[in-house]
ZATORVEX-711597 format. One record per residue (C-alpha): residue number from 1; x, y, z. Coordinates in pm, whole numbers, plus 32768, in hexadecimal, padded with zeros to 4 digits. Example, Ala and Ser with C-alpha at 12.3 -4.5 7.8 and 13.67 -1.06 7.14 Angstrom:
! ZATORVEX-711597
(1 (84CE 7E3E 830C)),
(2 (8557 7F96 82CA)),
//
This chain:
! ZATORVEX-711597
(1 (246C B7FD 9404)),
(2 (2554 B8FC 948A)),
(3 (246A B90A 95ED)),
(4 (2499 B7AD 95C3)),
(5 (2602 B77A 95DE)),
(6 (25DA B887 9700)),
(7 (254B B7A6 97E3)),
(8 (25DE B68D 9791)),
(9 (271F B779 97F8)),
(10 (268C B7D3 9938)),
(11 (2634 B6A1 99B5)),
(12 (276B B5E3 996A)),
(13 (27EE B703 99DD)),
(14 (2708 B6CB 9B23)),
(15 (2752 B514 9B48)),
(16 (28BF B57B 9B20)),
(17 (28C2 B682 9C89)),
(18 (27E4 B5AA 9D2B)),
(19 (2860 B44D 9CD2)),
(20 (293E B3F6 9BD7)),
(21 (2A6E B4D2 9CD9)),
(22 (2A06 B43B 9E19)),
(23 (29E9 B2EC 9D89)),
(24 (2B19 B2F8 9CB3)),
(25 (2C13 B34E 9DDE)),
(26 (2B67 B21E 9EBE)),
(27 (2BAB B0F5 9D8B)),
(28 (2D03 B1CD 9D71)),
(29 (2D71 B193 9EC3)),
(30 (2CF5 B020 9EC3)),
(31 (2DEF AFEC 9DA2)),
(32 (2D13 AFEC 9C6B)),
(33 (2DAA B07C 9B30)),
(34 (2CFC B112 9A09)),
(35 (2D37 AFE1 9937)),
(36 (2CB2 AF0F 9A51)),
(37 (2B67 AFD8 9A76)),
(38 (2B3E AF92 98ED)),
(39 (2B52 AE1B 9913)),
(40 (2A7C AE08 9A16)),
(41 (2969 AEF9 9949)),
(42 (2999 ADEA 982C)),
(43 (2966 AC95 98F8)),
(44 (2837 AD2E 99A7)),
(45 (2785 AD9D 9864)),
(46 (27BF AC23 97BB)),
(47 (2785 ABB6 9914)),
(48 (2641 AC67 98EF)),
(49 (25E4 ABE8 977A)),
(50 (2643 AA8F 97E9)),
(51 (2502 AAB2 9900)),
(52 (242E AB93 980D)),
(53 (244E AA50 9721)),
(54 (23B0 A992 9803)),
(55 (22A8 AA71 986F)),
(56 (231B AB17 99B8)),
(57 (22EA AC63 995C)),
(58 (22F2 AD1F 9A75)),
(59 (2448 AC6A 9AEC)),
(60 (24C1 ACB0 99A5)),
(61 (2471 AE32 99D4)),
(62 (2510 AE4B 9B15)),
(63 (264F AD91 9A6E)),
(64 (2651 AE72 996F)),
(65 (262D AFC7 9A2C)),
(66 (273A AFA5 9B1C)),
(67 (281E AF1D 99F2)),
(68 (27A5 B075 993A)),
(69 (280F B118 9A88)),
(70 (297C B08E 9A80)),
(71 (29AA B0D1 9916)),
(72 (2935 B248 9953)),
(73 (2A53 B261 9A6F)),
(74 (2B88 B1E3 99BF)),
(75 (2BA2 B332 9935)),
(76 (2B9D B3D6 9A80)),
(77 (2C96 B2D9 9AF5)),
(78 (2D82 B308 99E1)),
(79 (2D7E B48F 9A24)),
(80 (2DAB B47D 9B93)),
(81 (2EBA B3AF 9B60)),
(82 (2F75 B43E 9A36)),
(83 (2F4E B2EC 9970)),
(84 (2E7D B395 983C)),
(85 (2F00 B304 96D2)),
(86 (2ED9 B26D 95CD)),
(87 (2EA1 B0E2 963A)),
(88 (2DC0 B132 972D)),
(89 (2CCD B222 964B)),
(90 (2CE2 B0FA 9531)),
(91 (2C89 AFFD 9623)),
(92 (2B50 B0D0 96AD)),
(93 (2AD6 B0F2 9551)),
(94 (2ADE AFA3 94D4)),
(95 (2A98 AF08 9601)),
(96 (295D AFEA 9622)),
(97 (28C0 AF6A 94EF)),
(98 (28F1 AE00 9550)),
(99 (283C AE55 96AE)),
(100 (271D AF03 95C6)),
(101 (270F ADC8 94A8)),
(102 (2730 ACC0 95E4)),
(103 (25D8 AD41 9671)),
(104 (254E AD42 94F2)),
(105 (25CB ABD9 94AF)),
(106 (252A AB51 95F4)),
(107 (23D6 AC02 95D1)),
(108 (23E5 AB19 9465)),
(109 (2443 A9E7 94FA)),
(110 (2309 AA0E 95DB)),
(111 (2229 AA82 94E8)),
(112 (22B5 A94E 9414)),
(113 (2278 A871 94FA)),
(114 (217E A78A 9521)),
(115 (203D A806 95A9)),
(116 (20AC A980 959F)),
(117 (20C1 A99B 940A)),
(118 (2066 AAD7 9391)),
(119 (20F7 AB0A 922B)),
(120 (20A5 AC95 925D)),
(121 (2193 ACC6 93AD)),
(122 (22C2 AC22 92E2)),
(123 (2299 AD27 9199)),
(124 (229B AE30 929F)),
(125 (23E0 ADC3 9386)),
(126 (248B AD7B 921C)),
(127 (2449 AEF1 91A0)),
(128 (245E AF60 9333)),
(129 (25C4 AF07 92E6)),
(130 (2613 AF7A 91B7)),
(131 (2581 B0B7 9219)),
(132 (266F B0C3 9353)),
(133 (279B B06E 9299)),
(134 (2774 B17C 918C)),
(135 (2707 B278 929F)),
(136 (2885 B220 9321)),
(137 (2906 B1F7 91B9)),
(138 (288B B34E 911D)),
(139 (2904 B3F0 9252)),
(140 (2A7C B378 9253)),
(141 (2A8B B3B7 90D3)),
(142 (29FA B511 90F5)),
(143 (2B02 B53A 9222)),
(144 (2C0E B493 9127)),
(145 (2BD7 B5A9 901C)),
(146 (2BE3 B6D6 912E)),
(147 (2A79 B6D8 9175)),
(148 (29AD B6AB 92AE)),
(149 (28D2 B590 923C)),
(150 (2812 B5DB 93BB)),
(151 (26C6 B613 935B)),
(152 (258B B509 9357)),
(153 (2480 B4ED 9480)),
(154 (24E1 B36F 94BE)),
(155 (264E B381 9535)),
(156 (26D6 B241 95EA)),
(157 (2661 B2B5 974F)),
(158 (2521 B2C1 96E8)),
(159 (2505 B17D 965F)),
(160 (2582 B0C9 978A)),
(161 (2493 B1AF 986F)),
(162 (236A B13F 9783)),
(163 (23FB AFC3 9782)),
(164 (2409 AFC1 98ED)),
(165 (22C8 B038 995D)),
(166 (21FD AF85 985B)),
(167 (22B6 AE1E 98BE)),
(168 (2285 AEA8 9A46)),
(169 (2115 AE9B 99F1)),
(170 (20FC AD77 9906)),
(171 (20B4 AE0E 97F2)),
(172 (222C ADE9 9710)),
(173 (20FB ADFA 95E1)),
(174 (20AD AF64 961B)),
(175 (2245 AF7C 9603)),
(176 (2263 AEEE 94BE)),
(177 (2146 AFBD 940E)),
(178 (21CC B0FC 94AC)),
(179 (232B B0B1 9444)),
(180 (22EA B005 92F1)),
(181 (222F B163 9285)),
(182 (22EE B244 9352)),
(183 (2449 B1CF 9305)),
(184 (243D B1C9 9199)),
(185 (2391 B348 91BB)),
(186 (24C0 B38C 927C)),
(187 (25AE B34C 91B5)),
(188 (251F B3E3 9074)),
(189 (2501 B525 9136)),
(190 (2684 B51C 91A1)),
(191 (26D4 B4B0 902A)),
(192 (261C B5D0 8FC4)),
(193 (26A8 B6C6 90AE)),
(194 (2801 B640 9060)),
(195 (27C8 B665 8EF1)),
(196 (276C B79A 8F1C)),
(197 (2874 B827 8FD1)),
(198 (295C B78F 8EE2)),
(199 (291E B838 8DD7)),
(200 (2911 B99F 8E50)),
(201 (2A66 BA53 8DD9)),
(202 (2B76 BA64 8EC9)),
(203 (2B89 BB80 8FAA)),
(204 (2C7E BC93 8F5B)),
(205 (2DA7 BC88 9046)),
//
């Protein structure tokens, strides 16, 4: 897992020189705050459920990837413009897991729907999302004890990149298997890697 987090290093590493600083400094110098880039993430994602719920996938991808691209640059923003704290990290969070449950909760409506009913796409959005949020929970209760809490192979970036492409090519199904096996994997693996590392004995000063 260590080659994993690696890459994943690298090519954030990579989307940050190549877009995320260009980018950032344009929505900057058009006036739009950190904050700002947040909201707008969040009303395209439940923009984008709201579609998915009615079956226009591939709108509903679109929606959703450039509101994943705003929420990845209101970090950027609030670093270039020294406006990094604590009500803007709080709002990220929490505002990222509505985003994530929004597309969830409109994939069931369709599936609920009339016509569209498939009993086994629901059971997999519900434990998609419970999966997701303890991903998110075991990592800011690891962080809360002095641990990392970093590790697991399904992080929130690759969720929405799986989301995305799978409601890009009509197939939100394929989506919902892969994240109602992977996420639950994922966050057993952080649990255990946080579980681990808390009970080694603290290092000697």
């Amino acid at each position: 897992m260590a080659d994993l987090q690696t890459t994943r290093y690298a090519l954030r590493g990579a989307v940050s020189r190549w877009f995320e600083e260009p980018v950032t400094r344009s929505l900057i110098r058009v006036g739009i705050s950190a904050n700002m880039a947040t909201l707008i993430g969040v009303v395209l994602a439940v923009a984008g459920a709201v579609v998915a719920a009615y079956g226009e996938f591939w709108i509903a991808g679109v929606l959703v990837l450039v509101g994943a691209t705003f929420d990845m640059l209101d970090g950027g923003i609030a670093r270039r413009t020294n406006s990094v704290g604590p009500q803007g990290a709080l709002m990220d969070s929490v505002l990222d897991r509505v985003s994530e449950v929004a597309v969830l909760a409109g994939l069931v409506f369709y599936y609920t729907s009339a016509g569209h009913e498939n009993q086994t796409a629901v059971v997999l959005a519900v434990v998609a999302t419970s999966g997701s949020l303890l991903v998110s929970y075991v990592r800011a209760r690891a962080e809360g004890l002095g641990f990392k809490g970093t590790e697991g192979f399904l992080t929130r970036p690759e969720r929405v990149l799986i989301m995305v492409v799978l409601l890009i090519i009509g197939q939100p199904l394929w989506a919902l298997w892969i994240l109602g096996i992977g996420t639950p994997l994922s966050a057993a693996h952080r649990f255990i890697a946080a579980f681990r590392e808390a009970g080694r004995p603290p290092r000697s000063a």
